[in-house]
Each structure stands twice: as structure tokens, then as C-alpha cells.
N, C-alpha and C positions, 0 to 999 in steps of 0.2 A: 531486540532488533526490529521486530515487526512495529512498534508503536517507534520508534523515530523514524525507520524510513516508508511506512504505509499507511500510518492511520491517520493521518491528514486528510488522506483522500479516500480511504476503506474504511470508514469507520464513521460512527454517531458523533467523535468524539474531535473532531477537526479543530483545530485552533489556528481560528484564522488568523493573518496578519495584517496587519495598518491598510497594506494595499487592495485586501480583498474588500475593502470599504469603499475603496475609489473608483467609481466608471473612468477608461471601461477596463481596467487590471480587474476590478469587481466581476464582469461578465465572464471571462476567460475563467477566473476561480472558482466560480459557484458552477459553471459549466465543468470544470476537469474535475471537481470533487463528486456533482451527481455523475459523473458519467464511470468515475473509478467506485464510488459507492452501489451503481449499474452491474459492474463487475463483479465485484467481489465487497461487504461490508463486514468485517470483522465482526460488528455489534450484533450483526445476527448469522451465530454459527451455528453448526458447522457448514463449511461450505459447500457448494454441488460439485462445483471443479477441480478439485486439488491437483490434477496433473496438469491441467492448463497454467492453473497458480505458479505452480513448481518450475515451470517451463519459462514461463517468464518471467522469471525471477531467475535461472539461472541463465540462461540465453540475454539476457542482459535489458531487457525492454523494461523492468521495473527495477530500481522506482526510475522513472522517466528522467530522461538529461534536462528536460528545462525546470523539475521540481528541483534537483538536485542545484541548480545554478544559484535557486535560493536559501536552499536548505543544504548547507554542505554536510551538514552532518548525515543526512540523507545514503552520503557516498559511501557504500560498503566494498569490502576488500574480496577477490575472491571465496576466501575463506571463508569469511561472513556470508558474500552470495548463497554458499554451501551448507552452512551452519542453517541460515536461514530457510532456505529447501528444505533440509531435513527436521528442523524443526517444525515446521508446519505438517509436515507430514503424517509426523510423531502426534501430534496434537490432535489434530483430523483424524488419526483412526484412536486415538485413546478417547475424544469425545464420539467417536459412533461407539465403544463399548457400553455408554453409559446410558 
């Protein structure tokens, strides 16, 4: 869940689209990806914030409605909201055991 609907923009691993090629859709893109890769970047865990993470993720600000307008697969279900919460979670303290 986390690599469809975050790592466009939290991650090393973004796969742009046609449009992030184009000024100025170009500017807006490279701007929301450094500034969500600012937040949080998957490619380098684990994270400092996990309860901020967690909060906006289930309070509904991530993934953001105008990523999602492109990315419908993006749109997750409550449940997923939930799934995904608590997997990050899960993740984030079984990588601080290690």
C-alpha cells in the first residue's frame, strides 16, 4: 500500500509521468515531490515521525486529493487508511529493533 499511494512523493523511487516533463506541471511536480521527500522519504528509514506519519495518514491529508486525481489508484479505503497506519507502525519499531 505504502509504494502506490506514497512513494511517488516519499521516496528515491518516484516515477514520474509525461507531465512532470512539461513546464510549468514540471514545477508543481518536482516542487510536491522535494517537499513530501522533506517530510518523510521512505528510501531513507526509519523515520523520525511515525506519529505525525500515522496522523496523516489516517486523519485523511495523505495521499493528498490532488495526487490522488491523478493517481486514482492512490485512493484508499478506510480500511486501508487503517491497514496502512498500522503497518507503518509495525515496520518503524520492528526496524528500530534492528
Amino acid at each position: 500500500m505504502a509504494q502506490t499511494a506514497c512513494f511517488d512523493c516519499h521516496s528515491n523511487e518516484t516515477v514520474w509521468p509525461w507531465y512532470s516533463y512539461v513546464a510549468p506541471s514540471s514545477w508543481f511536480s518536482i516542487r510536491h515531490v522535494n517537499g513530501g521527500r522533506g517530510h518523510l522519504n521512505f528510501s531513507e528509514w526509519p523515520p523520525r515521525e511515525t506519529d505525525e506519519i500515522v496522523e496523516a495518514v489516517l486523519e485523511g491529508e495523505m495521499p493528498t486529493w490532488d495526487y490522488m486525481l491523478l493517481h486514482p489508484d492512490a485512493r484508499l479505503s478506510d480500511a486501508d487508511l487503517q491497514a496502512l497506519a498500522d503497518g507503518l507502525r509495525a515496520t518503524v519499531a520492528a526496524s528500530k529493533l534492528n
